[in-house]
N, C-alpha and C positions, 0 to 999 in steps of 0.2 A: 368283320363287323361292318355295319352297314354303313352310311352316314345317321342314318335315322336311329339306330342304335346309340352311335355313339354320342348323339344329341340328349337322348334320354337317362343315359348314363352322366352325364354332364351335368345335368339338373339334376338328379336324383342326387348326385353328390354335394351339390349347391345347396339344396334343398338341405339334407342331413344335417352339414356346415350348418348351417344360418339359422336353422330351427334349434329352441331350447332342447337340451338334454333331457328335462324332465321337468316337474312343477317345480322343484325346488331354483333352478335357476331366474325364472321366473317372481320369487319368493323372498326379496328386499327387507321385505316389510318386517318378516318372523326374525332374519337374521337382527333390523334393527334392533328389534325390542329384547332378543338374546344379548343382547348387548346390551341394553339396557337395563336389562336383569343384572349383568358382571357388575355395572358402573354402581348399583342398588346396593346388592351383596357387598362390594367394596366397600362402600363408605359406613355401611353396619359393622364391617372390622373394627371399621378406625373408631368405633362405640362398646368391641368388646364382643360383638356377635358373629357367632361364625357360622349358624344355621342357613342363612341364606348363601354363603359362597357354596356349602356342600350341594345346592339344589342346581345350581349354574354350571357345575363342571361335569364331564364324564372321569368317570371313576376307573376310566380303563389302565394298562401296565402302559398306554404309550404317549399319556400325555407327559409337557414338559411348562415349566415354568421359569421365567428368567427373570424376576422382578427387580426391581427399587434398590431391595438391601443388597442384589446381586449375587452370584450362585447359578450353578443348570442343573434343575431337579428334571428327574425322569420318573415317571409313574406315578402313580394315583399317592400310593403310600408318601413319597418325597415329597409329592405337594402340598399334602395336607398337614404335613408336620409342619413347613414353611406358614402357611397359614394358619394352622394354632400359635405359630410364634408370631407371625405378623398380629394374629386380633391380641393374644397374651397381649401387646405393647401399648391399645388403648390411644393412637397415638393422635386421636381429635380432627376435626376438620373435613374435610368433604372436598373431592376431585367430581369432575363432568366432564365428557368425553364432549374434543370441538373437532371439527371440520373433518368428519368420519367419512372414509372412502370403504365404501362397502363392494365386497367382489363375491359375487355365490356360485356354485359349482352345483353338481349332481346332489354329491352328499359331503364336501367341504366348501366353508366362507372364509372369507378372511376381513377383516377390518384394521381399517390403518388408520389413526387419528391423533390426536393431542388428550392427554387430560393435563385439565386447568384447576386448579382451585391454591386449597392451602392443607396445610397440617401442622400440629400445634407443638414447639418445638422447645424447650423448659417454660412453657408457662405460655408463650410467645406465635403470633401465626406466621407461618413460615409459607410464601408463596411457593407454588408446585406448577412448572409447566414442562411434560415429557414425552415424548411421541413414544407411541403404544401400537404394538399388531397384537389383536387375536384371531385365534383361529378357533372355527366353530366345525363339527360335525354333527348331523343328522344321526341321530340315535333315536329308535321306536319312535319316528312322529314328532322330536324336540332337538331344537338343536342346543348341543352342548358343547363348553369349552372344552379344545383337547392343549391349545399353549395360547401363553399369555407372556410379552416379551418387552420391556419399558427400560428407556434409559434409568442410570442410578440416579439414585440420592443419596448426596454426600452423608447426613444426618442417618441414614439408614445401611450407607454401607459395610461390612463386616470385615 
């Protein structure tokens, strides 16, 4: 191999490295508002509605869920029972994701941040502050939850 070869080889590799994978890594913005959606969907639980969580998540056998009341659900079916028992509970109040560290990939994201607010706890508002990772996949054009993972709550633990 040459030297002029392996010059070109060298940047070409550089090159590869350093350049995005594809649009999606590029793609900050959709992952936020994906997240946005989850943080939306949530606080519709805590009112009793579970339409909007079903629209945020991917529905596949390999997501996983490790929330608040604590547990590790695997697959679509495990999670969504957790979630008809999470909205069943009505449990009031409203969380907002703060100081969201967002990382996007080809066709996974991850987000790592705090939710802050409260939830209402016999009668009473109970402040909530937990660090949260989701993880997001590219699915047909939208990105969806495949795990969602937050310290507990004592009030919710099982």
């Amino acid at each position: 191999m040459t030297n002029v070869s392996r010059l070109i080889a060298v940047f070409a590799l550089c090159a590869f490295t350093l350049l995005p994978a594809g649009p999606a890594l590029a793609d900050e913005a959709a992952v936020r508002a994906a997240a946005g959606r989850f943080y939306a969907a949530l606080n519709a639980t805590f009112t009793g509605e579970l339409a909007p969580m079903l629209e945020v998540w991917s529905h596949a056998d390999d997501v996983t869920f490790m929330g608040p009341g604590g547990g590790f659900r695997v697959g679509w079916s495990q999670v969504l029972a957790d979630w008809r028992a999470h909205t069943d509970m009505k449990i009031g109040g409203e969380v907002q994701p703060k100081d969201m560290h967002v990382t996007v990939g080809r066709d996974l994201a991850v987000t790592s941040n705090l939710e802050v607010g409260s939830n209402i706890v016999d009668g009473k508002p109970v402040a909530v502050t937990l660090r949260a990772t989701n993880i997001f996949r590219l699915e047909g054009g939208h990105w969806k939850m495949i795990g969602h993972h937050t310290d507990l709550l004592p009030f919710l633990a099982k």
